[in-house]
KOLVEX-782012 format. One record per atom (N, C-alpha, C): residue number from 1; residue in three letters; atom name; x, y, z. Coordinates in nm, 3 decimals, always signed. Each point is the difference from the previous one (the first is absolute). Example, Ala and Ser with C-alpha at 12.3 -4.5 7.8 and 13.67 -1.06 7.14 Angstrom:
site k 1 | r ALA | a N | px +1.319 | py -0.569 | pz +0.780
site k 1 | r ALA | a CA | px -0.089 | py +0.119 | pz +0.000
site k 1 | r ALA | a C | px +0.090 | py +0.120 | pz +0.000
site k 2 | r SER | a N | px -0.035 | py +0.105 | pz -0.072
site k 2 | r SER | a CA | px +0.082 | py +0.119 | pz +0.006
site k 2 | r SER | a C | px -0.077 | py +0.109 | pz +0.073
END
This chain:
site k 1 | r UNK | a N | px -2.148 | py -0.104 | pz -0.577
site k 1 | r UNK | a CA | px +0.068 | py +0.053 | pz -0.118
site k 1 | r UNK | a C | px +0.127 | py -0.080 | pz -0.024
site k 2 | r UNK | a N | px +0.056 | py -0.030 | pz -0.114
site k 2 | r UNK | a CA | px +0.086 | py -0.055 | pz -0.065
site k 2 | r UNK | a C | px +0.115 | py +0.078 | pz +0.016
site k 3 | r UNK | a N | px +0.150 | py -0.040 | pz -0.006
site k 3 | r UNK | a CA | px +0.116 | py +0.064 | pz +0.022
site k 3 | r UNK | a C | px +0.055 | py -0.059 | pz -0.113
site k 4 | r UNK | a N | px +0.082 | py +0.095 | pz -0.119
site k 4 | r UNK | a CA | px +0.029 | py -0.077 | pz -0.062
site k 4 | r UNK | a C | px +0.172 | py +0.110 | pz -0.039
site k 5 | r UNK | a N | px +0.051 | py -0.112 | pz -0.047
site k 5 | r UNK | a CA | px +0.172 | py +0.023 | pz +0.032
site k 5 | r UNK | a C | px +0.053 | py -0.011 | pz -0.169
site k 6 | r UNK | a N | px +0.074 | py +0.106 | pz +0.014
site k 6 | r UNK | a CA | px +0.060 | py +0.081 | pz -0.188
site k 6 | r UNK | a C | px +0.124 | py -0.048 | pz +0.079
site k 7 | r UNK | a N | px +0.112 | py -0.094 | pz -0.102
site k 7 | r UNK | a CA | px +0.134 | py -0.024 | pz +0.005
site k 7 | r UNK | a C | px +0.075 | py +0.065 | pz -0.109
site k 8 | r UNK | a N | px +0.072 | py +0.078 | pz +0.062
site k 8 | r UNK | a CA | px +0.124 | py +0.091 | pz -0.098
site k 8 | r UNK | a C | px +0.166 | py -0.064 | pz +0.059
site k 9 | r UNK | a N | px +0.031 | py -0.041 | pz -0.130
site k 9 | r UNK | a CA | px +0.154 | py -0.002 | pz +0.049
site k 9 | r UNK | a C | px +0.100 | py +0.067 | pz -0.033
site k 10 | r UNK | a N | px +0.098 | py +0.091 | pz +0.140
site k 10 | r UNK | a CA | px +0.065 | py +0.071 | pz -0.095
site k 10 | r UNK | a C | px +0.174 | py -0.039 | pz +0.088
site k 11 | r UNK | a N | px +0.019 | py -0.058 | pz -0.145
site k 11 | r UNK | a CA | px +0.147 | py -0.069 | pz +0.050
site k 11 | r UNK | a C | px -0.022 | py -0.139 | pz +0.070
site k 12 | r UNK | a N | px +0.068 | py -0.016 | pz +0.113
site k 12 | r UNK | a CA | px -0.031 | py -0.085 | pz +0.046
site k 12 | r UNK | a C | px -0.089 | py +0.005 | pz +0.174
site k 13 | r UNK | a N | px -0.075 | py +0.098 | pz -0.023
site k 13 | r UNK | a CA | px -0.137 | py +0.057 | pz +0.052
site k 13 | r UNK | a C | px -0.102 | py -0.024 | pz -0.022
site k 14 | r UNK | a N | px -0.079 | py -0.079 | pz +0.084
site k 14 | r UNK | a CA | px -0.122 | py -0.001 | pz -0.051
site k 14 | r UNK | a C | px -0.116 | py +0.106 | pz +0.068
site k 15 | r UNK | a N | px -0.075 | py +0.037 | pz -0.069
site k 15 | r UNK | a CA | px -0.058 | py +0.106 | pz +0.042
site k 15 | r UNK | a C | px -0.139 | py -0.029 | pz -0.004
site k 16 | r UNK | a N | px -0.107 | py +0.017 | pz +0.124
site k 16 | r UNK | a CA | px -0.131 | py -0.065 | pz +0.022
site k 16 | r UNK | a C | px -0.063 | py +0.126 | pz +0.054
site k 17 | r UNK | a N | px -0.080 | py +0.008 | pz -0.114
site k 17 | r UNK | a CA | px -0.111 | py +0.102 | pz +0.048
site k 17 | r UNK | a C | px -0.143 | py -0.065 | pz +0.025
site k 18 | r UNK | a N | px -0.064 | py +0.053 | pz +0.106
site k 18 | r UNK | a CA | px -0.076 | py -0.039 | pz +0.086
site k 18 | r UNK | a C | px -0.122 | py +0.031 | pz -0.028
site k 19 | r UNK | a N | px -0.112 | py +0.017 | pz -0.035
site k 19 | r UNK | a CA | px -0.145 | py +0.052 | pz -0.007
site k 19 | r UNK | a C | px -0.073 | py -0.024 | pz +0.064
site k 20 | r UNK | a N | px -0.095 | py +0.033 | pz +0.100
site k 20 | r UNK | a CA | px -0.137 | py -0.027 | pz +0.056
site k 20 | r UNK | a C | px +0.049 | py -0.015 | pz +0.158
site k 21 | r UNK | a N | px -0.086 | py -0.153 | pz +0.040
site k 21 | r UNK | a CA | px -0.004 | py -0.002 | pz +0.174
site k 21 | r UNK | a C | px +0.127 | py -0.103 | pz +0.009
site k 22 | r UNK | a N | px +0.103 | py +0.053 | pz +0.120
site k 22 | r UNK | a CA | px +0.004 | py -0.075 | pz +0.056
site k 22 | r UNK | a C | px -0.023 | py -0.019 | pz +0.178
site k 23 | r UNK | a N | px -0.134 | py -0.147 | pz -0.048
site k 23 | r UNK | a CA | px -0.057 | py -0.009 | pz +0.120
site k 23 | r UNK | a C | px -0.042 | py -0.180 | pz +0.038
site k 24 | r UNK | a N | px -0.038 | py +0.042 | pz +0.100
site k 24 | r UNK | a CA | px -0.056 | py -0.178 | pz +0.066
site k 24 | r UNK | a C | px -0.037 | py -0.081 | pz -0.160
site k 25 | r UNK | a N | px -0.112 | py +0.119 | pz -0.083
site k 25 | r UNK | a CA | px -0.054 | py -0.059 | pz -0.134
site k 25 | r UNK | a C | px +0.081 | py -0.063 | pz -0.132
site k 26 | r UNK | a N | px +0.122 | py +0.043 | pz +0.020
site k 26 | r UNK | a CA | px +0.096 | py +0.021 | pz -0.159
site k 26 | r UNK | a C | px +0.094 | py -0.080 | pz +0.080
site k 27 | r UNK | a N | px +0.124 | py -0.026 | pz +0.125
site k 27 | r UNK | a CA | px +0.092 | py -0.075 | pz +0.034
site k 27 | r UNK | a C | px -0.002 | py -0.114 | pz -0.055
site k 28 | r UNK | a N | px -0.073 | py -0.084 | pz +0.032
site k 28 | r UNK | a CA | px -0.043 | py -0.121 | pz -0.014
site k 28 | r UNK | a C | px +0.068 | py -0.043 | pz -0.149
site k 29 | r UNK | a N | px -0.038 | py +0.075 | pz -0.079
site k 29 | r UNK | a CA | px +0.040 | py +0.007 | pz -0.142
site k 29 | r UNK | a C | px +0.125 | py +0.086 | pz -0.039
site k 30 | r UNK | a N | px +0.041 | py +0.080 | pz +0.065
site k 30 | r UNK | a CA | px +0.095 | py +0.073 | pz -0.056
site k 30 | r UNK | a C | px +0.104 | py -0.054 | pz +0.100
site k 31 | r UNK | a N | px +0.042 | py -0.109 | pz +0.081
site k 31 | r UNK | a CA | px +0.069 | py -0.058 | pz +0.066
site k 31 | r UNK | a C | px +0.150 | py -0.077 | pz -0.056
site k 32 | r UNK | a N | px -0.104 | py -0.057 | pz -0.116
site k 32 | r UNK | a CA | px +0.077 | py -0.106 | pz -0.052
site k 32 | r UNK | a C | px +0.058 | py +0.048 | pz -0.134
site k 33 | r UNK | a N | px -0.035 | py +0.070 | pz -0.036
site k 33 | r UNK | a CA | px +0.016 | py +0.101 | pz -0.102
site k 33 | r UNK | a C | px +0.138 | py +0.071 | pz +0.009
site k 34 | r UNK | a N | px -0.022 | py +0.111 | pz +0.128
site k 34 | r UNK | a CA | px +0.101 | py +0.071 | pz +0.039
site k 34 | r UNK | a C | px +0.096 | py -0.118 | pz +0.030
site k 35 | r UNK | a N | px +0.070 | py -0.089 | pz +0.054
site k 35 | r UNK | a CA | px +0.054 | py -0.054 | pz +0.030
site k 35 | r UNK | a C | px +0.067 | py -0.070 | pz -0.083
site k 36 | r UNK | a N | px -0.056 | py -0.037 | pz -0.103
site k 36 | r UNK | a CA | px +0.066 | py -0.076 | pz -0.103
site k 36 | r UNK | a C | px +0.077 | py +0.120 | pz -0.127
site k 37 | r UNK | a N | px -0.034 | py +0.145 | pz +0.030
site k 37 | r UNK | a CA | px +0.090 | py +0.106 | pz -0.026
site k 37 | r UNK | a C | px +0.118 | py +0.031 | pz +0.097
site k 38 | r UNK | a N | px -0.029 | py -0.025 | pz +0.091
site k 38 | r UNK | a CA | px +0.113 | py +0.042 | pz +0.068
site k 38 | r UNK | a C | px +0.150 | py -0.137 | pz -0.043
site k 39 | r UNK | a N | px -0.084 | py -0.116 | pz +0.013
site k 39 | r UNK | a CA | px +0.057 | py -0.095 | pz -0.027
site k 39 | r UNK | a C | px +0.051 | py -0.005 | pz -0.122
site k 40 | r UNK | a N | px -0.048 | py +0.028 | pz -0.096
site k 40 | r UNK | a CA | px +0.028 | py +0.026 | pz -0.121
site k 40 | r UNK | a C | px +0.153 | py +0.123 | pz -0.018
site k 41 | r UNK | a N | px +0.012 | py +0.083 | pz +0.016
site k 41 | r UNK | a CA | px +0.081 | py +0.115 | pz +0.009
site k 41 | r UNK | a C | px +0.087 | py +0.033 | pz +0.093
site k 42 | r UNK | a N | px +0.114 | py +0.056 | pz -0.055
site k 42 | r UNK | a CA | px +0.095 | py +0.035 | pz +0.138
site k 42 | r UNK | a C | px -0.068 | py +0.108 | pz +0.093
site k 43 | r UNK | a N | px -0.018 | py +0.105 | pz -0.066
site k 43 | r UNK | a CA | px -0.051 | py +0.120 | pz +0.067
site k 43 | r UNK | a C | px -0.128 | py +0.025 | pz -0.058
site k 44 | r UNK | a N | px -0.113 | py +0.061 | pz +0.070
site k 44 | r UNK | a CA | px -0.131 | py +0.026 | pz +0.014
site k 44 | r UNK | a C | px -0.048 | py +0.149 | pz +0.010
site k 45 | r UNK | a N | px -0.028 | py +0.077 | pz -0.064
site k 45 | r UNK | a CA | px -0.075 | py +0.121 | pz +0.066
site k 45 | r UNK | a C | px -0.135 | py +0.008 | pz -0.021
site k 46 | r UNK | a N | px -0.037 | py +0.035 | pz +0.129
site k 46 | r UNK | a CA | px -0.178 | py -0.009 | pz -0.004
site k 46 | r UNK | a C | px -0.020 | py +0.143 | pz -0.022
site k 47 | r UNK | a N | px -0.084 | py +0.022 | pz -0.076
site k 47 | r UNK | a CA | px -0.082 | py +0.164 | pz -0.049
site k 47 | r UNK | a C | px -0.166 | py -0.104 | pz +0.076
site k 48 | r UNK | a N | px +0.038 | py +0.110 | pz +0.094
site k 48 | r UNK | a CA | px -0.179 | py +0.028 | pz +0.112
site k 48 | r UNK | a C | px -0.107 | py +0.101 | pz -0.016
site k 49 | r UNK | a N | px +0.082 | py +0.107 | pz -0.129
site k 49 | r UNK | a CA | px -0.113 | py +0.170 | pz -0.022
site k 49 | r UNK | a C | px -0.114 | py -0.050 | pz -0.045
site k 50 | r UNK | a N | px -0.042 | py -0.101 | pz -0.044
site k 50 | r UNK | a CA | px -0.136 | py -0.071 | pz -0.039
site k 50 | r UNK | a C | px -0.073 | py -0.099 | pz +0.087
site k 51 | r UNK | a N | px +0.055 | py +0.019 | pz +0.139
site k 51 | r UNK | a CA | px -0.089 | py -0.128 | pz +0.081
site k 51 | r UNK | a C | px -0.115 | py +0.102 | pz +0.077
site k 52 | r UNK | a N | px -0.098 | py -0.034 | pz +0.026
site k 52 | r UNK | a CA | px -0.137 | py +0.084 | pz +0.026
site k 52 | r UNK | a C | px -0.018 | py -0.011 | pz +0.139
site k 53 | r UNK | a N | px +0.060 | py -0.134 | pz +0.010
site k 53 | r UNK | a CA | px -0.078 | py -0.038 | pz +0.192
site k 53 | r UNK | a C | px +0.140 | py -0.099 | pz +0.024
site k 54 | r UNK | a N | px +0.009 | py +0.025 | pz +0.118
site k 54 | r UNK | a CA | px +0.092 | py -0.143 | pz +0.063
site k 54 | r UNK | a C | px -0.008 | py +0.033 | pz +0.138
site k 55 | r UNK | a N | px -0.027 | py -0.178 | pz +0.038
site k 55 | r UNK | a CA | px -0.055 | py -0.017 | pz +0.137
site k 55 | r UNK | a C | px +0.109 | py -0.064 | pz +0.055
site k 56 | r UNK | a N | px -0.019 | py -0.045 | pz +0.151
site k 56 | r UNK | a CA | px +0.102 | py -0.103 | pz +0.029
site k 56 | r UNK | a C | px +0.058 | py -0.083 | pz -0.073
site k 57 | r UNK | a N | px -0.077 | py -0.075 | pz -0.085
site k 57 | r UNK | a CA | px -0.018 | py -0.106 | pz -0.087
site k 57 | r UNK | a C | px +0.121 | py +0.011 | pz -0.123
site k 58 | r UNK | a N | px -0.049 | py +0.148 | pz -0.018
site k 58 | r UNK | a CA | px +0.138 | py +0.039 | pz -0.128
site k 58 | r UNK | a C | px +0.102 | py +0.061 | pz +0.078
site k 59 | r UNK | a N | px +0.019 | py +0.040 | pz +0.110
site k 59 | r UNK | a CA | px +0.114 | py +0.024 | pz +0.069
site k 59 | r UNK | a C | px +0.073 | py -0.159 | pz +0.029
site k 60 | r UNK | a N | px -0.045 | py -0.065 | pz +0.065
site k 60 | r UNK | a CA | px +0.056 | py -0.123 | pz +0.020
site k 60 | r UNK | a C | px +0.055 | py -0.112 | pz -0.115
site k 61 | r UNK | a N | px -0.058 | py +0.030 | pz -0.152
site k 61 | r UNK | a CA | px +0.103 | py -0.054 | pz -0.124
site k 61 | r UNK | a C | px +0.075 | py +0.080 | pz -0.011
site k 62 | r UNK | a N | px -0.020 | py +0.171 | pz +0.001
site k 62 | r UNK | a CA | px +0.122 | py +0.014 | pz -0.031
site k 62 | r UNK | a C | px +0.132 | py +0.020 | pz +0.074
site k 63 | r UNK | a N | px -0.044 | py -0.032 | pz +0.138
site k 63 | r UNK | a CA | px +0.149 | py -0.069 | pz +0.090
site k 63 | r UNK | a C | px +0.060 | py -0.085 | pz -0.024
site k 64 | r UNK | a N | px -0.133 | py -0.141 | pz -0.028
site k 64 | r UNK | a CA | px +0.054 | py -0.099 | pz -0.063
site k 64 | r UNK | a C | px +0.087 | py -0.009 | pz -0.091
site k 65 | r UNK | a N | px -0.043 | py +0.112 | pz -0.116
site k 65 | r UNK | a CA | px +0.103 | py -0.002 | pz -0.146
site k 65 | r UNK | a C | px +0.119 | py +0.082 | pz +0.048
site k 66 | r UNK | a N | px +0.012 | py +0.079 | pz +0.116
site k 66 | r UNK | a CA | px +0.081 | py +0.070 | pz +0.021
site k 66 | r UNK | a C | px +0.125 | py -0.105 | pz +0.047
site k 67 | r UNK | a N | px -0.037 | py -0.091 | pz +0.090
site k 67 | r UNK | a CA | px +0.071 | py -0.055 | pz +0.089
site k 67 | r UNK | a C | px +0.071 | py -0.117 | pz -0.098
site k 68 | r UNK | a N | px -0.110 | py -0.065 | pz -0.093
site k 68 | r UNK | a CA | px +0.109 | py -0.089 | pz -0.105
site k 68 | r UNK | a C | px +0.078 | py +0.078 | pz -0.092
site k 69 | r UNK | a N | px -0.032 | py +0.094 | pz -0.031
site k 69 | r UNK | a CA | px +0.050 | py +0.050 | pz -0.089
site k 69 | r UNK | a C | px +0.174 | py +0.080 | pz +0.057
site k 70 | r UNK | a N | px -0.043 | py +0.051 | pz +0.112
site k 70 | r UNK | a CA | px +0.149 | py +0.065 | pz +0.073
site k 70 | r UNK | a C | px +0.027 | py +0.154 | pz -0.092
site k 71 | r UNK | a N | px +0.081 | py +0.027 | pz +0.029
site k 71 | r UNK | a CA | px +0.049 | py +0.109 | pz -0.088
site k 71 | r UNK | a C | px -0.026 | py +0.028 | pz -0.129
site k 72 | r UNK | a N | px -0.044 | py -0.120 | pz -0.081
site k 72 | r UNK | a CA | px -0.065 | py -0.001 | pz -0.088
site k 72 | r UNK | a C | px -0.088 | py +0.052 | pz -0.067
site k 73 | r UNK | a N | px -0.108 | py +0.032 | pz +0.103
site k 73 | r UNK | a CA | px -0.182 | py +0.077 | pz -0.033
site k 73 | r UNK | a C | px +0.024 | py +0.131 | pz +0.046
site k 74 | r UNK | a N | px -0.086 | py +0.109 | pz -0.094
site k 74 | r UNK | a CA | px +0.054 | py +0.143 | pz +0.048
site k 74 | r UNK | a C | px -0.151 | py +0.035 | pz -0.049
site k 75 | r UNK | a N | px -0.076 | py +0.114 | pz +0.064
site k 75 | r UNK | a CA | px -0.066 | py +0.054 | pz -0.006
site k 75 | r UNK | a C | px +0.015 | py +0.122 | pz -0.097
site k 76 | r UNK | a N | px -0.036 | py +0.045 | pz -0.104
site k 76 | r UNK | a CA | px +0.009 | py +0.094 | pz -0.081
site k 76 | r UNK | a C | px -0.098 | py +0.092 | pz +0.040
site k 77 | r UNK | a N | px -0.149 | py -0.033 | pz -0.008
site k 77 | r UNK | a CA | px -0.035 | py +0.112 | pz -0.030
site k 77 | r UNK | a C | px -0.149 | py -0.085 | pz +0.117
site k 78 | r UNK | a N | px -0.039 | py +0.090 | pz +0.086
site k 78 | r UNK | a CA | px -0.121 | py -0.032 | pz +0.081
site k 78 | r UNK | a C | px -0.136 | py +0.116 | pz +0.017
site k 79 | r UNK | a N | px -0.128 | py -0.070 | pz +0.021
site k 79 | r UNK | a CA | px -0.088 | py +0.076 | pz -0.009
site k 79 | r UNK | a C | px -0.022 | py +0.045 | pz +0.121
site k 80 | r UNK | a N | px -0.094 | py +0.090 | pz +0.020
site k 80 | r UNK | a CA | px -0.034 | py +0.090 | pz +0.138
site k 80 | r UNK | a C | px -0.054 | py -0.129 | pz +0.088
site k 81 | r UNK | a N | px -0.145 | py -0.115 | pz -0.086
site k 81 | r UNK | a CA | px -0.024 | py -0.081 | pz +0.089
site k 81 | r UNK | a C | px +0.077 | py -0.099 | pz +0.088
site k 82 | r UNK | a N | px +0.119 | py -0.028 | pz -0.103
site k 82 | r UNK | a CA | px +0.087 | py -0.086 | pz +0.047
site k 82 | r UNK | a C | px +0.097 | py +0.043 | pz +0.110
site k 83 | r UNK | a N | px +0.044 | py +0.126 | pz -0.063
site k 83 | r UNK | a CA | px +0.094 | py +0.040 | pz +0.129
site k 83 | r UNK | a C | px -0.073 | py +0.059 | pz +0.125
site k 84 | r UNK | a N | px -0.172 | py +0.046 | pz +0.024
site k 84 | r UNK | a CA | px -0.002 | py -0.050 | pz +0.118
site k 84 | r UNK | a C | px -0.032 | py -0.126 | pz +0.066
site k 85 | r UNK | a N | px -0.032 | py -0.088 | pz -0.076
site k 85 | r UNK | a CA | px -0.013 | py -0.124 | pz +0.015
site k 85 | r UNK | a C | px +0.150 | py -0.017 | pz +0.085
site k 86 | r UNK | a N | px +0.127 | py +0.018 | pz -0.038
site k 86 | r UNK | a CA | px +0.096 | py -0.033 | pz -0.011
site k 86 | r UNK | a C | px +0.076 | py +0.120 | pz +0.143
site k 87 | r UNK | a N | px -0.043 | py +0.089 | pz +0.015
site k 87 | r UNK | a CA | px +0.013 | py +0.115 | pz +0.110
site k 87 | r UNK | a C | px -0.068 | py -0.033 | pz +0.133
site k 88 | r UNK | a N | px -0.129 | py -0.093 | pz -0.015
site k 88 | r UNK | a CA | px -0.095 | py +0.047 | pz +0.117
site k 88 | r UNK | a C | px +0.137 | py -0.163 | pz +0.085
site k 89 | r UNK | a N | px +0.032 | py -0.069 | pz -0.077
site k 89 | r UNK | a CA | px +0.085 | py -0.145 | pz +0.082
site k 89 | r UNK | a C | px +0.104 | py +0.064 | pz +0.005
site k 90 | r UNK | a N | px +0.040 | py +0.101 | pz -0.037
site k 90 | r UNK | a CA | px +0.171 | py +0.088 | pz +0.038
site k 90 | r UNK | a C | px +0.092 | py -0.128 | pz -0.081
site k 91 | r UNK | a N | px -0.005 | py -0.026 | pz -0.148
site k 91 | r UNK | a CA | px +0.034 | py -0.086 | pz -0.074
site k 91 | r UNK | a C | px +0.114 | py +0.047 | pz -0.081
site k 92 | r UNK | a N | px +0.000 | py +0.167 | pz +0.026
site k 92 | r UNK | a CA | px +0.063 | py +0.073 | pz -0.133
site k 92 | r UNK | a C | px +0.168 | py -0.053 | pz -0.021
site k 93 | r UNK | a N | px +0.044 | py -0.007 | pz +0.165
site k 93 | r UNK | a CA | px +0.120 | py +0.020 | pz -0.039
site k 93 | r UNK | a C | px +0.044 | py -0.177 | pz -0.057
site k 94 | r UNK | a N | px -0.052 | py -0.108 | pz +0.038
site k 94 | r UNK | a CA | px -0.014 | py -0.122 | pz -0.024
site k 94 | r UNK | a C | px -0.015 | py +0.017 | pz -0.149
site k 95 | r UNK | a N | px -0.079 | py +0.042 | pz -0.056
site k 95 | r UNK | a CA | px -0.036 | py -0.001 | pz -0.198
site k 95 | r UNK | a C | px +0.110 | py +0.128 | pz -0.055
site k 96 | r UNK | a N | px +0.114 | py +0.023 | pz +0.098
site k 96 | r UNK | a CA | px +0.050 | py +0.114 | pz -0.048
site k 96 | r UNK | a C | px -0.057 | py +0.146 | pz -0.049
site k 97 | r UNK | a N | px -0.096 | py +0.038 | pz +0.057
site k 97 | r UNK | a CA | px -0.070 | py +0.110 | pz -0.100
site k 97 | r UNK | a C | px +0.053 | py +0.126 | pz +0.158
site k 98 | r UNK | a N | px -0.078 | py +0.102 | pz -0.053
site k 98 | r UNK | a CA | px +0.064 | py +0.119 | pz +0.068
site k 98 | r UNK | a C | px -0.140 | py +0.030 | pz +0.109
site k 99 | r UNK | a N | px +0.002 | py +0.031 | pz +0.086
site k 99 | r UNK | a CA | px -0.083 | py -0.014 | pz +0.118
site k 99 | r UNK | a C | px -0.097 | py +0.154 | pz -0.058
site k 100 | r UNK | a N | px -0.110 | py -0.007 | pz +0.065
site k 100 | r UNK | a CA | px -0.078 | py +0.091 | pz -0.050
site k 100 | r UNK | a C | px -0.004 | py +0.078 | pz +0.145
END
């Protein structure tokens, strides 16, 4: 399945909403993508309430985007798959979110 990414800017925010997998299947492509947003913008918020699946694969970009990005990338809004995706590696307090 395809992941495909809605850009809203509000202020000097950019705002990336997320759709579908992220997995081993979609990284590959949504790598270079994400990155050249982060690069693009001072600050980043990712909206996750639309990602369906995420595996290692999408846990490990979005450390990546976490880690270039710095203080920068903020998690808005996450789905059930993602945050246990994101719970079962004890990741929460690392992505800032609130421990379940």
């Amino acid at each position: 399945m395809d992941i495909t990414i809605k850009q809203e800017q509000v202020g000097q925010e950019c705002k990336l909403s997320l759709t579908g997998e992220m997995s081993i299947y979609s990284v590959t492509e949504l790598k270079p993508r994400l990155l050249a947003y982060l690069h693009e913008n001072q600050s980043v918020l990712f909206d996750l309430t639309e990602v369906s699946e995420m595996d290692t694969a999408g846990i490990q970009l979005l450390w990546l985007c976490h880690q270039e990005a710095g203080k920068a990338l903020a998690i808005a809004g996450i789905s059930s798959a993602a945050l246990e995706a994101i719970t079962l590696l004890r990741l929460e307090r690392q992505f800032n979110l609130q421990p379940v």
